[in-house]
Every structure is written in C-alpha cells, then in structure tokens.
N, C-alpha and C positions, 0 to 999 in steps of 0.2 A: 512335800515342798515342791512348789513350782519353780524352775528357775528359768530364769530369758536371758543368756548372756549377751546379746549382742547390744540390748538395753540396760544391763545390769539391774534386773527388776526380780525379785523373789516376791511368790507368796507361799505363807505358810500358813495350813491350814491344822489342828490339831486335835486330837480326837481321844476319848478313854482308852478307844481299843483301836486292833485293824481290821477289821473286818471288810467282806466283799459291799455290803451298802455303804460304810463310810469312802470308800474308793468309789464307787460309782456318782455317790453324790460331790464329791469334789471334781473328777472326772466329767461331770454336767457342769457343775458350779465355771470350771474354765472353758468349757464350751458356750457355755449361753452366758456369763457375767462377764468373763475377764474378756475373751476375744469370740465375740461373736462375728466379727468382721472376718475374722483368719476362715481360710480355704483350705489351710493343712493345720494342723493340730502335732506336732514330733514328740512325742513321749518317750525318754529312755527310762524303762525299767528296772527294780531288782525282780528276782527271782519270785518274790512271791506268791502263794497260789490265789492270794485275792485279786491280781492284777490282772484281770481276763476280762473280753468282750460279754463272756457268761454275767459277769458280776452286774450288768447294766441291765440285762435281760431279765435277772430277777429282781428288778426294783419299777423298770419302767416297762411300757406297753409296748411295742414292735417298732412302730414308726418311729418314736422316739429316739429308741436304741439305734434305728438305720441314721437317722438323721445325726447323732451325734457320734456315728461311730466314721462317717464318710467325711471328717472333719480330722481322724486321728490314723497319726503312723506310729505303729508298739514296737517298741525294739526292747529284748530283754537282755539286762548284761548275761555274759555268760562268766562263770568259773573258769578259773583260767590253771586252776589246781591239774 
C-alpha cells in the first residue's frame, strides 16, 4: 500500500505472493503511473528482504533502474525490540 498523507490518497496494490518482482513492479507502477511528475519519491519501509534497490535490478535494464531509483528515498522502519 501506498499512502499520501498530506492528500489522504492510498493506493493499494495486491498480489498472491511478496516477492522481490511484485515489489519492483509496483515500485515502477508509482514512479512512472501514479507520480511521474514527483522529483522525490519517500518510501518508509518494513524490514523486508524484498524491499531493495536489488529487487529492480533483476527485473529491469540499468537505465531503467537509475532512472527510477533517483526518484526514491528508502527508509526502513527499524525494531525497536
């Protein structure tokens, strides 16, 4: 799920499974459909090991990946255990 608080706009995107390609393709999907105009992209994460810069690299070509990666900032929650 994508969420925009300052819009109050969610998108929710749903999949079988979690996989590193369904993350990557949603991860495009809000780069190039939902805000292709945005200059910053903020992403807070969980923990997951699919949620990596990696994940985009094995689906798409180099350019690609730079192009949609210089759009996003990852912050991953941390354990607070």
């Amino acid at each position: 799920m994508a969420f925009e608080p300052l819009a109050a706009r969610r998108r929710v995107k749903v999949s079988l499974r979690r996989t590193h390609q369904d993350w990557a393709w949603w991860v495009k999907e809000l780069v190039d459909r939902h805000y292709p105009q945005a200059g910053r992209i903020v992403l807070v994460l969980d923990n997951l090991n699919t949620h990596t810069p990696a994940a985009l690299y094995a689906l798409f070509e180099a350019a690609k990946v730079w192009r949609i990666a210089q759009k996003l900032e990852l912050h991953y929650e941390h354990s607070r255990e």
